[in-house]
N, CA, C and O atoms as a CHARMM CRD file, in Angstrom:
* protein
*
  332
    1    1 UNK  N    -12.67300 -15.89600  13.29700 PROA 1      0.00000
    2    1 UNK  CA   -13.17200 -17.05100  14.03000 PROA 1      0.00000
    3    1 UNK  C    -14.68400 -17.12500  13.82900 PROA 1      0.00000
    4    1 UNK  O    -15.54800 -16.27400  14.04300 PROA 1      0.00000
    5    2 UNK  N    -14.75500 -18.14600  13.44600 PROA 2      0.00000
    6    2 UNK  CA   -16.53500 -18.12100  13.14400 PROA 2      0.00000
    7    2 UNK  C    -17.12700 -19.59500  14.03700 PROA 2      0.00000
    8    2 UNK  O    -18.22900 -20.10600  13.83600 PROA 2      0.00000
    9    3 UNK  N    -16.31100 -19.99000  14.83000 PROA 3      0.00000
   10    3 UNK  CA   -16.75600 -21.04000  15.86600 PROA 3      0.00000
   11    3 UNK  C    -17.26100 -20.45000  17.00700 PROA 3      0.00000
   12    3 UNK  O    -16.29600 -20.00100  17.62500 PROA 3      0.00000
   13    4 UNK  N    -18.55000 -20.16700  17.74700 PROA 4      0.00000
   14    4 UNK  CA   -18.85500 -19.67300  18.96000 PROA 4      0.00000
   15    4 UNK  C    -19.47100 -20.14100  19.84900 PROA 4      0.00000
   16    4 UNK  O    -20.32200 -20.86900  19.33700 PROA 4      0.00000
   17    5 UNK  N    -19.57900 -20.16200  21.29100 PROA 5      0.00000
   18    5 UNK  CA   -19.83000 -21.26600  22.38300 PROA 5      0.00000
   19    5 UNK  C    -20.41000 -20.00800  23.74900 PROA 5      0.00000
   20    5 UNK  O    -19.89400 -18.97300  24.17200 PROA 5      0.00000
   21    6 UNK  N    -21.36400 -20.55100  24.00900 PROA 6      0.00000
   22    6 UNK  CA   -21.98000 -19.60300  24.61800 PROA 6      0.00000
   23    6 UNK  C    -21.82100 -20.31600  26.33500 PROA 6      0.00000
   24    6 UNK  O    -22.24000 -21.42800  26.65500 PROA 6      0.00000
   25    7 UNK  N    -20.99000 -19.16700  27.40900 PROA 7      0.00000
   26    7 UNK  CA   -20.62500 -20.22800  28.78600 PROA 7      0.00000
   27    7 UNK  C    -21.26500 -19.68600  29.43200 PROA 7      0.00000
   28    7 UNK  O    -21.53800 -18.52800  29.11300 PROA 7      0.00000
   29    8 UNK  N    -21.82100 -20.25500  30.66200 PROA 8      0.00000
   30    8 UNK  CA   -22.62400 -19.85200  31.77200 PROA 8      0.00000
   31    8 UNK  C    -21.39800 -19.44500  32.79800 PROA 8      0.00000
   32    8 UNK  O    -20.54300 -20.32800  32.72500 PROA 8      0.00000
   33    9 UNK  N    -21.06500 -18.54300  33.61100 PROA 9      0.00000
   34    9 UNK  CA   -20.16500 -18.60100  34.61300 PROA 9      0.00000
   35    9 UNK  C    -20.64700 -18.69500  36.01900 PROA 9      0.00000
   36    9 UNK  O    -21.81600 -18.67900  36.40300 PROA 9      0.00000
   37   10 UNK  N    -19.75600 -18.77800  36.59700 PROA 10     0.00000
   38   10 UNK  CA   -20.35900 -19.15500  38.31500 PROA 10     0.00000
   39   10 UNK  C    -21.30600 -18.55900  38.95800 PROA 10     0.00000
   40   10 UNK  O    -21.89000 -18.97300  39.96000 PROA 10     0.00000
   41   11 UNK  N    -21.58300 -16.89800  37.99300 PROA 11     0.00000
   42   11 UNK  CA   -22.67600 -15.95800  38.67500 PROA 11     0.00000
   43   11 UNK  C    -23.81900 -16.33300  38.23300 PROA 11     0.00000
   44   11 UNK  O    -24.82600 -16.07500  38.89400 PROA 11     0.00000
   45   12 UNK  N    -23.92100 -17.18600  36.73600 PROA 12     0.00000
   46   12 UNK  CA   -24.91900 -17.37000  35.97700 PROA 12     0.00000
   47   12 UNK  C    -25.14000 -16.36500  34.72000 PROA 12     0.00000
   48   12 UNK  O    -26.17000 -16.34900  34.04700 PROA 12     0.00000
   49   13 UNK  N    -24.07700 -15.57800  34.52100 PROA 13     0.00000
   50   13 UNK  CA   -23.92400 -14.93900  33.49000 PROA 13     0.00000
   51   13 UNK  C    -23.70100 -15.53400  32.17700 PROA 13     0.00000
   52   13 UNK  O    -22.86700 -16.43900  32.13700 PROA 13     0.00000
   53   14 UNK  N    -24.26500 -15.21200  31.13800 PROA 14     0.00000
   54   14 UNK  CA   -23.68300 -15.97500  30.01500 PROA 14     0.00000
   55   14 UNK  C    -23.07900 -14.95300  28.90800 PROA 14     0.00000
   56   14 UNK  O    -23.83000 -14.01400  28.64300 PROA 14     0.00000
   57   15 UNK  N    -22.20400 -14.97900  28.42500 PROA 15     0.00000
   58   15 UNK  CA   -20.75700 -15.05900  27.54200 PROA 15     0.00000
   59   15 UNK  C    -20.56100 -15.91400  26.25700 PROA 15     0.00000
   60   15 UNK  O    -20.36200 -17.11800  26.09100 PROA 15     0.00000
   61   16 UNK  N    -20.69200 -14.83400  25.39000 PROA 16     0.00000
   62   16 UNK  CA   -20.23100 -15.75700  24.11700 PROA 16     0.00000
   63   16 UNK  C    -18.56900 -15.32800  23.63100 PROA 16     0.00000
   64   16 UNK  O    -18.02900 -14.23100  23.77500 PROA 16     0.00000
   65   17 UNK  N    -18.04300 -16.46800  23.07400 PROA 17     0.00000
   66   17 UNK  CA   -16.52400 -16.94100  23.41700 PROA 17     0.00000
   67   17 UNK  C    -16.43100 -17.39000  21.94800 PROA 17     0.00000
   68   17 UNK  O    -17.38000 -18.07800  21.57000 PROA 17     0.00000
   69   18 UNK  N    -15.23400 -17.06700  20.83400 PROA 18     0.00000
   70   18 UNK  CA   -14.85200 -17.49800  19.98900 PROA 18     0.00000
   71   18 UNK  C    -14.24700 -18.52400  20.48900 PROA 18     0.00000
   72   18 UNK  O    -13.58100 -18.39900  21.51700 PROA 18     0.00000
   73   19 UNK  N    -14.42100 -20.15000  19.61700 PROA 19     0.00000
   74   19 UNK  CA   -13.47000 -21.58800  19.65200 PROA 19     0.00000
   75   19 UNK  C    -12.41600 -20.98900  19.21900 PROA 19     0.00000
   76   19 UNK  O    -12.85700 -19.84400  19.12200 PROA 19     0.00000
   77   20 UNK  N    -11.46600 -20.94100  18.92700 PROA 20     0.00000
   78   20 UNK  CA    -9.91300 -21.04400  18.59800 PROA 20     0.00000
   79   20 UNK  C     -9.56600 -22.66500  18.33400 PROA 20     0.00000
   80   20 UNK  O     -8.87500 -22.78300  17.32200 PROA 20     0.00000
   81   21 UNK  N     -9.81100 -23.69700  18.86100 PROA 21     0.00000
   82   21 UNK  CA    -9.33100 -25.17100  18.89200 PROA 21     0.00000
   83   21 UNK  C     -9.84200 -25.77000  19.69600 PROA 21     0.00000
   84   21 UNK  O    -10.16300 -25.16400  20.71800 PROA 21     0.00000
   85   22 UNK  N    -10.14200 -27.24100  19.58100 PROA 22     0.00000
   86   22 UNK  CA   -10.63800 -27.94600  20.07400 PROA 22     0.00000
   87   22 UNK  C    -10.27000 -29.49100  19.96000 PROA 22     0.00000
   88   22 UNK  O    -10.20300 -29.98600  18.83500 PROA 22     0.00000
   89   23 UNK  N    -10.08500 -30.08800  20.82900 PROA 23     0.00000
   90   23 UNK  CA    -9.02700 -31.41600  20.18700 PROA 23     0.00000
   91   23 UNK  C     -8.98400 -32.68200  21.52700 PROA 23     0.00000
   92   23 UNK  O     -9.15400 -32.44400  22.72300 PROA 23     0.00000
   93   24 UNK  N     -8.74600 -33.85200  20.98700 PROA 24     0.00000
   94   24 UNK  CA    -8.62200 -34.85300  22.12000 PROA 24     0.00000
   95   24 UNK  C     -7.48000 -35.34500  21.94300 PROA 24     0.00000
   96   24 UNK  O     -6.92500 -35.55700  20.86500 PROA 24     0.00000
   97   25 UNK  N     -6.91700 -35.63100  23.47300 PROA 25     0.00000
   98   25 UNK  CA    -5.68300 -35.50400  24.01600 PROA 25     0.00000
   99   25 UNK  C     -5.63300 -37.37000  23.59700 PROA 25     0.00000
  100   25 UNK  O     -6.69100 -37.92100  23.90100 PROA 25     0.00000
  101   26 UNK  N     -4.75900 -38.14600  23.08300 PROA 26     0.00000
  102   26 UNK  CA    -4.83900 -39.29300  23.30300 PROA 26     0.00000
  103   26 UNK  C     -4.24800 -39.88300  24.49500 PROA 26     0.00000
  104   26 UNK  O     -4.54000 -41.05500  24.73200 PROA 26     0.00000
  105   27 UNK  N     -3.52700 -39.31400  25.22200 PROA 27     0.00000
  106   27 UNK  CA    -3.15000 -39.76600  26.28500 PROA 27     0.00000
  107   27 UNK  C     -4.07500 -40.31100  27.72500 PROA 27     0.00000
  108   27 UNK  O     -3.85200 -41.29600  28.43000 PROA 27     0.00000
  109   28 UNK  N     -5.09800 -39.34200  27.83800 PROA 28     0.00000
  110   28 UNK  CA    -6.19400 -39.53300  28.72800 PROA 28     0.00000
  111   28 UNK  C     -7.73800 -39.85400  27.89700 PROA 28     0.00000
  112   28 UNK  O     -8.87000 -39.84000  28.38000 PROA 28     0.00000
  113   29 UNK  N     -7.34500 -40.11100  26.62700 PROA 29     0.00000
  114   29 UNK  CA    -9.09800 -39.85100  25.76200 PROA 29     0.00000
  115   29 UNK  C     -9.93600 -38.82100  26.25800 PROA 29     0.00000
  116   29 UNK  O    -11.13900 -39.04100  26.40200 PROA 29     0.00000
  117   30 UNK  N     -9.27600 -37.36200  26.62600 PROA 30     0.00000
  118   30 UNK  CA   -10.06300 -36.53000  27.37900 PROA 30     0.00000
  119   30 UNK  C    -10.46600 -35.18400  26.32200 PROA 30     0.00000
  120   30 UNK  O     -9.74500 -34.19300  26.19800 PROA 30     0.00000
  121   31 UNK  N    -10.82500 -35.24200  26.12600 PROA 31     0.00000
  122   31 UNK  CA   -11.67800 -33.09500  25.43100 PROA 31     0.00000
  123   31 UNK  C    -11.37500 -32.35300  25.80200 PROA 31     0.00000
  124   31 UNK  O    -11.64400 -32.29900  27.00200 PROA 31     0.00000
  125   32 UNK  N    -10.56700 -31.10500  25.23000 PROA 32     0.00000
  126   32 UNK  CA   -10.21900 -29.66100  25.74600 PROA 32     0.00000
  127   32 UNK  C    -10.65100 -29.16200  24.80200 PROA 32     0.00000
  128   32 UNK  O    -10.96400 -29.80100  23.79700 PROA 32     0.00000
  129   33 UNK  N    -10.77300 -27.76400  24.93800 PROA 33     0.00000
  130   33 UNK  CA   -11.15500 -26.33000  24.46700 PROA 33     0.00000
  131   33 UNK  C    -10.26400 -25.53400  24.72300 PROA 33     0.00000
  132   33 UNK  O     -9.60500 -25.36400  25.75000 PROA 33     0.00000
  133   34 UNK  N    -10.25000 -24.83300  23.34600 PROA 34     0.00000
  134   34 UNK  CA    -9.47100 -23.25400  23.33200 PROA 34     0.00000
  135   34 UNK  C     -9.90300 -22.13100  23.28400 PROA 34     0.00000
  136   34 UNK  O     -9.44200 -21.45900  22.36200 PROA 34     0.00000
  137   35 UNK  N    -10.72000 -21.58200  24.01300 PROA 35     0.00000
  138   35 UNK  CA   -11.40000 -19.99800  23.39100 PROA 35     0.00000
  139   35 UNK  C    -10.87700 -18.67300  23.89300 PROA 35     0.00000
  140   35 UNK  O     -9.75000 -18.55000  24.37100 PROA 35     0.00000
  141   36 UNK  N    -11.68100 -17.76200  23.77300 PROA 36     0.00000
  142   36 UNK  CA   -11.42900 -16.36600  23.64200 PROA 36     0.00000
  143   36 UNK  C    -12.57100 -15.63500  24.10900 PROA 36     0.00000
  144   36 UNK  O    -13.69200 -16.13700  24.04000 PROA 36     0.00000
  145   37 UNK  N    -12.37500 -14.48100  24.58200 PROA 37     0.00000
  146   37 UNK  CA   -13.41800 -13.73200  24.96800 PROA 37     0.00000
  147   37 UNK  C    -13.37800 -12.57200  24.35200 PROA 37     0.00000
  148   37 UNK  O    -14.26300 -11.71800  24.40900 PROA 37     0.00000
  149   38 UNK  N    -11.74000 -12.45200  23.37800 PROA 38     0.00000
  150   38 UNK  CA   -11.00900 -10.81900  22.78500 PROA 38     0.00000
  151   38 UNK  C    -10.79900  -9.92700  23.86900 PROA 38     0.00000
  152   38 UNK  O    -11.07700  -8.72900  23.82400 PROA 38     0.00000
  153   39 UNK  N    -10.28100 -10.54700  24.89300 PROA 39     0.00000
  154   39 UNK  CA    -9.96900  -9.67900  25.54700 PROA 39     0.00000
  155   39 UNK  C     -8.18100  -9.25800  25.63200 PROA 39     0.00000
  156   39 UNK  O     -7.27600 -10.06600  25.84300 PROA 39     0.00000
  157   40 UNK  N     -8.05200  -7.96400  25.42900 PROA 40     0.00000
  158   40 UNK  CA    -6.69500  -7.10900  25.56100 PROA 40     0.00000
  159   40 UNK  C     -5.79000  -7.59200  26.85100 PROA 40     0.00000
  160   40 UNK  O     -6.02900  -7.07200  27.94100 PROA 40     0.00000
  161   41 UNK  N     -5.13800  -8.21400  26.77800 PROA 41     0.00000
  162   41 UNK  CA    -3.51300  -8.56200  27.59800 PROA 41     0.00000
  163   41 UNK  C     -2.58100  -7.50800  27.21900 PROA 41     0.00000
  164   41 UNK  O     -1.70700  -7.95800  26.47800 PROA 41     0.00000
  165   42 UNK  N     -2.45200  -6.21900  27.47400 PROA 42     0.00000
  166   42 UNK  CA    -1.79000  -5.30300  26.51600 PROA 42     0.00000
  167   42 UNK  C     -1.58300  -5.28300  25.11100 PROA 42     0.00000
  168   42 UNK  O     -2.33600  -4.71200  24.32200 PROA 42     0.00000
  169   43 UNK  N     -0.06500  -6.21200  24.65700 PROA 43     0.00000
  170   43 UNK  CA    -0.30700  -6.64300  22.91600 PROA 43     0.00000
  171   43 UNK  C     -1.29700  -8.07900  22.53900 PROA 43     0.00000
  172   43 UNK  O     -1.73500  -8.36000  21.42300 PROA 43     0.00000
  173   44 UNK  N     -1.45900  -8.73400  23.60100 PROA 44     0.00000
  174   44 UNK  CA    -1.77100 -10.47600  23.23500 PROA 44     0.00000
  175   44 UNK  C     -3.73400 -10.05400  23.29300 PROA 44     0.00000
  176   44 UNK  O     -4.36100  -9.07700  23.70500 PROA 44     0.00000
  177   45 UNK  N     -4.07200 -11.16100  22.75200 PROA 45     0.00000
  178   45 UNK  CA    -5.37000 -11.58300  23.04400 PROA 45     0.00000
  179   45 UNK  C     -5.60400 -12.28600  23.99400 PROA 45     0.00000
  180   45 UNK  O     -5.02400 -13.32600  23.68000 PROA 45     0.00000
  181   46 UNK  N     -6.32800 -12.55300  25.53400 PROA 46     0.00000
  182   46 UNK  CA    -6.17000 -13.69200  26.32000 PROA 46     0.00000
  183   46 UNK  C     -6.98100 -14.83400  25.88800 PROA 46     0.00000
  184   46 UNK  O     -8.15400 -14.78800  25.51800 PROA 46     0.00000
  185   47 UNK  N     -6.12300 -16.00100  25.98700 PROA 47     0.00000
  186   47 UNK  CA    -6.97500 -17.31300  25.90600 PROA 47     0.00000
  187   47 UNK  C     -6.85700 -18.10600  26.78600 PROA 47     0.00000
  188   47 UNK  O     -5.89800 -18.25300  27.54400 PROA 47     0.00000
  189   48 UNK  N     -8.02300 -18.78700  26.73300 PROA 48     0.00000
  190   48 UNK  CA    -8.65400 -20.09100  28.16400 PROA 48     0.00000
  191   48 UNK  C     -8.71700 -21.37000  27.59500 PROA 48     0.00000
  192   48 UNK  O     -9.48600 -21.72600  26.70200 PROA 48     0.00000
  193   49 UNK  N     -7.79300 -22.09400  28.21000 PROA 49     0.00000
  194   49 UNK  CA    -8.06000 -23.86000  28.18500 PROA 49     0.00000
  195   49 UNK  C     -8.79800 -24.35200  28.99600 PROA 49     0.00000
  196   49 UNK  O     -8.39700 -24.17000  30.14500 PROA 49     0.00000
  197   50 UNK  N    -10.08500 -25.12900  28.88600 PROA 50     0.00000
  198   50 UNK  CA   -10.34800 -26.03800  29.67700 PROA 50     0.00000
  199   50 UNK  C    -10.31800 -27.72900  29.56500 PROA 50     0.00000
  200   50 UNK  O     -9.46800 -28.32700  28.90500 PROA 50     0.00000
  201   51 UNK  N    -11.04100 -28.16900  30.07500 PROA 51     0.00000
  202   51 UNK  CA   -11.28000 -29.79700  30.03700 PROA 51     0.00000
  203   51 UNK  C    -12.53400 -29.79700  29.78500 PROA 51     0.00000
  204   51 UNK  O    -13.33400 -29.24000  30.53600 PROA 51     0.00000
  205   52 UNK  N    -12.92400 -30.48900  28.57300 PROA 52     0.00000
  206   52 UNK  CA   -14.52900 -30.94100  28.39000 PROA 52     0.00000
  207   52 UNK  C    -14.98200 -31.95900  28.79700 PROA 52     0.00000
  208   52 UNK  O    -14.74400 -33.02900  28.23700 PROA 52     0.00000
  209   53 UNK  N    -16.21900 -31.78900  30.54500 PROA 53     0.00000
  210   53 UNK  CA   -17.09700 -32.72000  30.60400 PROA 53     0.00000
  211   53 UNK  C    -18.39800 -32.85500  30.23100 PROA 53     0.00000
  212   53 UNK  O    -19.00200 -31.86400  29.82100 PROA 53     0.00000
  213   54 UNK  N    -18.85400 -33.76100  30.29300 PROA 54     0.00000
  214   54 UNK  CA   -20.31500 -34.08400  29.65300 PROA 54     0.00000
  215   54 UNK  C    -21.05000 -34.75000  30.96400 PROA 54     0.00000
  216   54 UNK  O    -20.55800 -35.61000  31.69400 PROA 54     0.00000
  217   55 UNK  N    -22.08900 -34.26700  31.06000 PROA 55     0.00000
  218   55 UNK  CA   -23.05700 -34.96700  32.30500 PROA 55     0.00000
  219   55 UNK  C    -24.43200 -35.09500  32.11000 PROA 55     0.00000
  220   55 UNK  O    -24.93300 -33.98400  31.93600 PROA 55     0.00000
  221   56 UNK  N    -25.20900 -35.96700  32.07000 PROA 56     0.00000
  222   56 UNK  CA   -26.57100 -35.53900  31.84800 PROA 56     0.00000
  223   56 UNK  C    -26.65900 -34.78200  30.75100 PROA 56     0.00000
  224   56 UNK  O    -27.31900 -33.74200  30.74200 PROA 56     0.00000
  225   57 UNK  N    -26.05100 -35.19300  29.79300 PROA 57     0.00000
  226   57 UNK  CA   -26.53000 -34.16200  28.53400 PROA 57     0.00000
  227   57 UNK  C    -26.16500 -32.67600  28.29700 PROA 57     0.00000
  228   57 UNK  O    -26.37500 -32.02600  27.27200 PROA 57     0.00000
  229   58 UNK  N    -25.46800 -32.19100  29.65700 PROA 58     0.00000
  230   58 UNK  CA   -25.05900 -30.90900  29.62800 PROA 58     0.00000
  231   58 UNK  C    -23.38400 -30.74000  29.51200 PROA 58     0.00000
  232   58 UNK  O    -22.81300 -31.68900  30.05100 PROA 58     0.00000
  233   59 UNK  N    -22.83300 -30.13500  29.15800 PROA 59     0.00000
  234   59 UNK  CA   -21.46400 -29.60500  28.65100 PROA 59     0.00000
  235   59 UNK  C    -20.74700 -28.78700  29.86600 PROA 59     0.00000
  236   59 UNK  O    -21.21100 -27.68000  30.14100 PROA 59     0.00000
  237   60 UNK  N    -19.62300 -29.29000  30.61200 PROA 60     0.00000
  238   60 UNK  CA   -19.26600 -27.95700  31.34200 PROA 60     0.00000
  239   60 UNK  C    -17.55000 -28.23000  30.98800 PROA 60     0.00000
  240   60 UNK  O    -17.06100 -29.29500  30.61400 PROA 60     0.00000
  241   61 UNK  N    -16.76100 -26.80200  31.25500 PROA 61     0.00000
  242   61 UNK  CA   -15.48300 -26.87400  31.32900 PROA 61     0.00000
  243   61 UNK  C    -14.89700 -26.50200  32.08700 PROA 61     0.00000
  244   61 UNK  O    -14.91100 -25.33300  32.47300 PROA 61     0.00000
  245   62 UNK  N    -14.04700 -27.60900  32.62100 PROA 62     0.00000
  246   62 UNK  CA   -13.06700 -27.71300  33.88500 PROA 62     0.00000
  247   62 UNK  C    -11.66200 -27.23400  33.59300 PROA 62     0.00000
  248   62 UNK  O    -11.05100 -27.00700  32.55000 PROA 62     0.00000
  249   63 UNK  N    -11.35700 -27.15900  34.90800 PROA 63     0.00000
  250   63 UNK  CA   -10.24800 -26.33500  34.82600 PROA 63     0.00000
  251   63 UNK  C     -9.00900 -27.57000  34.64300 PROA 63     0.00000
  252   63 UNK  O     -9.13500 -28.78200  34.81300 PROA 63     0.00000
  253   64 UNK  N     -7.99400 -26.91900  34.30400 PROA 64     0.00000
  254   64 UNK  CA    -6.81700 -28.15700  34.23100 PROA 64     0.00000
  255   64 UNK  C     -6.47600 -27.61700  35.14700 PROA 64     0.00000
  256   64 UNK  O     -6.40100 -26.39400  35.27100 PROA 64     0.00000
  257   65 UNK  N     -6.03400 -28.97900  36.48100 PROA 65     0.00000
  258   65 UNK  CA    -5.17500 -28.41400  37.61100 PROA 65     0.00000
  259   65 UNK  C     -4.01600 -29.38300  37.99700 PROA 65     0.00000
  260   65 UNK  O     -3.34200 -29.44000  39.02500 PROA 65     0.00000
  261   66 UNK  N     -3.99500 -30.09400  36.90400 PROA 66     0.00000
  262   66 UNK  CA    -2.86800 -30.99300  36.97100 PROA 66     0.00000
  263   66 UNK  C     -1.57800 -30.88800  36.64700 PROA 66     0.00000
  264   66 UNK  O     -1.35500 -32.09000  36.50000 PROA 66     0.00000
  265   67 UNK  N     -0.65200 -30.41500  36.44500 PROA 67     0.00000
  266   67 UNK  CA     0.67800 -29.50900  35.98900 PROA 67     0.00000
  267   67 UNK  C      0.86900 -30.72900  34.54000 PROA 67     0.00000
  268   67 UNK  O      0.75400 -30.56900  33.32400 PROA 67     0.00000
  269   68 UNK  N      1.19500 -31.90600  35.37200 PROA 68     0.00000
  270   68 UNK  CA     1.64100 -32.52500  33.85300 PROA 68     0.00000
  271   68 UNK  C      0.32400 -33.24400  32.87100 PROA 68     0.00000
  272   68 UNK  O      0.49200 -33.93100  31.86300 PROA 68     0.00000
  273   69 UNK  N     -0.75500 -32.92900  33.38100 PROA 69     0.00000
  274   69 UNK  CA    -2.00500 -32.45600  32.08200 PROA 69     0.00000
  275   69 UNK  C     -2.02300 -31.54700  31.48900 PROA 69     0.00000
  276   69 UNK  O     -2.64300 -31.45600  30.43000 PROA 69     0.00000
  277   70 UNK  N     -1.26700 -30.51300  32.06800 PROA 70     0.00000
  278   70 UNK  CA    -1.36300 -28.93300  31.52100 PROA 70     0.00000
  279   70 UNK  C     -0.16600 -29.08700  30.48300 PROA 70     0.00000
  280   70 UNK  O     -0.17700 -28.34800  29.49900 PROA 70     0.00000
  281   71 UNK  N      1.00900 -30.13300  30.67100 PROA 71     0.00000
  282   71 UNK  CA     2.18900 -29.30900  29.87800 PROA 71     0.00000
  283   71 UNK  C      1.98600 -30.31500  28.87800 PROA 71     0.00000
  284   71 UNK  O      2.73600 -30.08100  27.92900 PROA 71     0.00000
  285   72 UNK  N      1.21300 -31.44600  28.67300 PROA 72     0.00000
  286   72 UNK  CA     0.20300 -32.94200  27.63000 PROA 72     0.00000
  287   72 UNK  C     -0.27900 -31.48100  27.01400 PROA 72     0.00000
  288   72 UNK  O      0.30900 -31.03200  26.03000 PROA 72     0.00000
  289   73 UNK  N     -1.34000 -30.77800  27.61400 PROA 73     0.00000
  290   73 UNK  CA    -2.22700 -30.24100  26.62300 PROA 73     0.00000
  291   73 UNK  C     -1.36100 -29.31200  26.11100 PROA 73     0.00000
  292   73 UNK  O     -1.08300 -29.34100  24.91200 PROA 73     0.00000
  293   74 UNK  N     -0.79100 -28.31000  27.00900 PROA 74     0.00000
  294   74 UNK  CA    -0.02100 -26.93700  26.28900 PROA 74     0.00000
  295   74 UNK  C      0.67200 -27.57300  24.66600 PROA 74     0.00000
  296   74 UNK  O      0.68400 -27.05600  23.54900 PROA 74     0.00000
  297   75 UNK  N      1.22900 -28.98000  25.20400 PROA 75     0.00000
  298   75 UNK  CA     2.51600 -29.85300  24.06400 PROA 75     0.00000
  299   75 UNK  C      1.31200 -29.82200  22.52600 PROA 75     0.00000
  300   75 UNK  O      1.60300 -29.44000  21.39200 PROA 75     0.00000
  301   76 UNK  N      0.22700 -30.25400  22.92100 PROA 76     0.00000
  302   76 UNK  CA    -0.92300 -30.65800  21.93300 PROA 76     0.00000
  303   76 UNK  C     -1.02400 -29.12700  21.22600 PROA 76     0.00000
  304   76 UNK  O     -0.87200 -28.94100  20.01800 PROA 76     0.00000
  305   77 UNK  N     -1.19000 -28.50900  21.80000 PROA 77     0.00000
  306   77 UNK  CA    -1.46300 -26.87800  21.37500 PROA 77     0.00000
  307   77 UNK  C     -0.70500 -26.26100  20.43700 PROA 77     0.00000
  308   77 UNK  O     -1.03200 -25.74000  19.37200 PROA 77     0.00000
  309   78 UNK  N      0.53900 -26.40600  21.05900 PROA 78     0.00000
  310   78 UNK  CA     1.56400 -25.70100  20.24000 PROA 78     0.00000
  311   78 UNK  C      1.82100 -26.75400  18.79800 PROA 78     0.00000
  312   78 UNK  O      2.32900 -26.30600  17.77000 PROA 78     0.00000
  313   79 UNK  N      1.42100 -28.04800  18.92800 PROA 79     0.00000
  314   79 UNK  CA     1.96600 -29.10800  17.87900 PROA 79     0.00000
  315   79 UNK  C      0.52400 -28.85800  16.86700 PROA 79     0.00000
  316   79 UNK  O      0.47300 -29.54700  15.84800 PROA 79     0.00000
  317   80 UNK  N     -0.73400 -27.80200  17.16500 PROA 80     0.00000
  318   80 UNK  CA    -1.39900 -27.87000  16.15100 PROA 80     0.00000
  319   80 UNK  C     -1.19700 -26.11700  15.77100 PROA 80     0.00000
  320   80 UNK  O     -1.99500 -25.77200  14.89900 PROA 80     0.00000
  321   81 UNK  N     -0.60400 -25.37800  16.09400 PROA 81     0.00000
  322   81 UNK  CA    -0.30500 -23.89200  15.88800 PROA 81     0.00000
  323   81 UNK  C      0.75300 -24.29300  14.48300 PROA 81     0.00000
  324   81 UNK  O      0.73500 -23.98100  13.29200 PROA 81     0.00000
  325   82 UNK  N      1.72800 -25.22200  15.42700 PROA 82     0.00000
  326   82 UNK  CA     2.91600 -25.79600  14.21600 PROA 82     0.00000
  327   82 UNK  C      2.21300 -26.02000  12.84000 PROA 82     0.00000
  328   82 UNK  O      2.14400 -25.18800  11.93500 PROA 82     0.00000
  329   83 UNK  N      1.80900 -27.02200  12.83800 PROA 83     0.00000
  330   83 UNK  CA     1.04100 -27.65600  11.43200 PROA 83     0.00000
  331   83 UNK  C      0.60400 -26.86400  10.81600 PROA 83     0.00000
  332   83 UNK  O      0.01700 -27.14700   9.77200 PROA 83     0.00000
């Protein structure tokens, strides 16, 4: 992975995160993200989806808390793993 994104978290810590994917949903014209931190799930790597907003010029990512936004994006995910 040579895509990297550097996040601020709620403490103000910052974290650099391999992209994995990145893509717009046509259903909502909305921005998500796929990254990574490499962190060990026993065998898996864990990965984080968010929602990309834009405000004032600054970038933040929201959480999906919508069930059937989540199973739009999960559907998007798996249909670009496919390809």
């Amino acid at each position: 992975m040579d895509r990297k994104v550097v996040i601020t978290n709620s403490l103000g810590q910052q974290m650099q995160a391999d992209v994995i994917t990145a893509f717009t949903l046509k259903e909502n014209n909305q921005n998500y993200i796929v990254y990574t931190f490499n962190e060990k799930n026993k065998n898996n790597i864990k990965t984080y989806t968010s929602k990309i907003r834009e405000e004032n010029g600054e970038i933040y990512f929201d959480a999906i808390t919508d069930e059937d936004e989540w199973k739009k994006v999960r559907e998007a995910i798996l249909n670009q793993v496919i390809e």
